[in-house]
C-alpha positions, 0 to 999 in steps of 0.5 A, a space after each residue: 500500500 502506498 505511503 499516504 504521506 507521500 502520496 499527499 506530497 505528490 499529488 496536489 487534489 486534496 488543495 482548494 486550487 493548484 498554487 503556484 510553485 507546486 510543481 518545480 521546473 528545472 531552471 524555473 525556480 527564483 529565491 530572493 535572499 532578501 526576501 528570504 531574511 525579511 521572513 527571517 526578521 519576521 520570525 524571529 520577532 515572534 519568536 522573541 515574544 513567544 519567549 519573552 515574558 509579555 502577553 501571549 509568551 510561554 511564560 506568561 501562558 503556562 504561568 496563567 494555565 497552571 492548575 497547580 495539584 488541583 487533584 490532591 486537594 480534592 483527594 476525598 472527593 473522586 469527581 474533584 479529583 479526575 476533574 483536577 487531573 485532568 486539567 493537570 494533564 491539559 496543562 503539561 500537553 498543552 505547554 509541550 506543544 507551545 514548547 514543540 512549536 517554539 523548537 520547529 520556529 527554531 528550526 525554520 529559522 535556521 534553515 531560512 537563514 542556511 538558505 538565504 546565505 546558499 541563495 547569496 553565496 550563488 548570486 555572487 558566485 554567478 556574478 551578482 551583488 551580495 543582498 541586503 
């Protein structure tokens, strides 16, 4: 049977419309290295506010979400109990997932970077000026 991912990569039916870019031609491509670290700047200040400490951060949202030991205070009481560790256990998914999230803006981050000094290093070795 075949991989559904990447049948997925391949085909492009399940989109609303055939995007532009979707199918690379050889030859056909262009990358604007200055375009490239604008999206770069741009990330990077969200990621600073994901980590800082205003509004929104993950400081300020796993503080505000935390439940604390909800279920040891209703230790007596079963359903107050299941209901604090529930809430518990949403807490700690839900700030591994802002985490993972702030660990792949990373990454992406990285490889926009990588790519955008590739993409540079190109342009002059082809003759070109260094982007901005």
């Amino acid at each position: 049977m075949a991989d559904p991912d990447k049948r997925l990569a391949e085909d492009h039916s399940w989109l609303e419309s055939q995007w532009p870019g979707l199918e690379v031609k050889k030859d056909q491509t262009e990358h604007n290295p200055t375009k490239i670290k604008n999206c770069v700047t741009e990330l990077q200040d969200i990621l600073e506010r994901m980590q800082g400490s205003e509004k929104g951060s993950f400081g300020t949202v796993s503080a505000k979400t935390n439940v604390m030991t909800l279920s040891a205070l209703a230790k007596d009481w079963p359903a107050g109990k299941a209901f604090g560790e529930t809430l518990e256990n949403g807490n700690r998914e839900f700030t591994q997932v802002y985490q993972e999230v702030i660990q792949k803006l990373q990454a992406a981050i990285l490889l926009l970077q990588s790519g955008a000094g590739t993409y540079d290093g190109a342009g002059l070795a082809n003759g070109g000026t260094k982007s901005v």
